[in-house]
C-alpha positions in Angstrom: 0.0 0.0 0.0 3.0 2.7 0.8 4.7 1.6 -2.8 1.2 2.8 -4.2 0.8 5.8 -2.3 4.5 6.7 -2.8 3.5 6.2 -6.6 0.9 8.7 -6.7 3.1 11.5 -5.0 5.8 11.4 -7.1 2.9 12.1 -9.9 1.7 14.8 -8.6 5.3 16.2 -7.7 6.1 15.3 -11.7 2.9 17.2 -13.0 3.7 20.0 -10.8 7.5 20.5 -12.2 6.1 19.8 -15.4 3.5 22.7 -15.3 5.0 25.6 -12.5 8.7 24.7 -12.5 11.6 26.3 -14.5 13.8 22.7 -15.1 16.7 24.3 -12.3 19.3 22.1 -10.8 17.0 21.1 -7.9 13.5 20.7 -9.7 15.5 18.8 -12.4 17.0 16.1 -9.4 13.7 16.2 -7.9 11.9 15.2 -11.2 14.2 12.3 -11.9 14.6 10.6 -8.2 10.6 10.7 -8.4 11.2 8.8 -11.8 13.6 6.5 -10.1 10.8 6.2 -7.2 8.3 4.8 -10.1 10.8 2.3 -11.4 12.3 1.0 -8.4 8.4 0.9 -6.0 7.3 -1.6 -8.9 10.6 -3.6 -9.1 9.5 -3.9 -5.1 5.5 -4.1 -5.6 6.3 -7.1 -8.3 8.6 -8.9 -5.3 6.3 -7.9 -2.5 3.3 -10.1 -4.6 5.2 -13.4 -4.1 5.8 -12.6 -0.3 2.5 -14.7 0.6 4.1 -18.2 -0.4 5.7 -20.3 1.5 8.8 -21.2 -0.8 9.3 -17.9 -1.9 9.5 -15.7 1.2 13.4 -15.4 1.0 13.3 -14.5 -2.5 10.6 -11.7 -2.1 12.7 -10.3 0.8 15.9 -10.4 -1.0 14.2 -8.7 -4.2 12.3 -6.0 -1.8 16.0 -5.3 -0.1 17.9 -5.1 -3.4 14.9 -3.0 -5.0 15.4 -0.8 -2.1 19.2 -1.1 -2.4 19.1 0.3 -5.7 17.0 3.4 -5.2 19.4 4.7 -2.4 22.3 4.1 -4.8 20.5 5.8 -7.9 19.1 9.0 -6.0 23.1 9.5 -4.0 24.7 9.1 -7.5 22.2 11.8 -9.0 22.2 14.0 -6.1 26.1 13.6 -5.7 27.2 13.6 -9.0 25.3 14.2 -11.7 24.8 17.8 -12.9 22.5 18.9 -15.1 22.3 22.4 -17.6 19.8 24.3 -16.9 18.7 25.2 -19.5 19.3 22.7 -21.9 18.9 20.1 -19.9 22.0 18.0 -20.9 24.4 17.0 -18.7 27.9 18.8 -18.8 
């Protein structure tokens, strides 16, 4: 249920940059982790669905963990090293 909530924030936060924001640095950051938080919540949603069964409990906790895993290391390597133009919206 928090994957699906968390999916439908970072939608609203996306339209919102889309339709007030000016594409700076920080809007640009915030617009991609909440592409990231997409991705990564249904990598976890589609591991979380196999958590009821009895064999697979180990595997569903591993996938959650290494979905979780990933989004941590995505959002420090774009807020840490990645820069973005402006204006163009290329990297330089």
């Amino acid at each position: 249920m928090v994957l699906i909530i968390a999916l439908i924030l970072s939608a609203f936060v996306g339209i919102y940059i889309f339709l007030i924001g000016d594409f700076s640095q920080t809007e640009t950051n915030i617009l991609i982790t909440t592409l990231g938080l997409a991705v990564y919540s249904l990598l976890g949603l589609s591991s979380a669905m196999v958590y009821g069964k009895k064999r697979l409990n180990e595997f569903s906790i591993v996938g959650m963990s290494l979905s979780f895993l990933a989004f941590v290391a995505a959002v420090d390597v774009l807020w840490q090293i990645i820069e973005f133009d402006g204006e163009a919206g290329l990297f330089y």
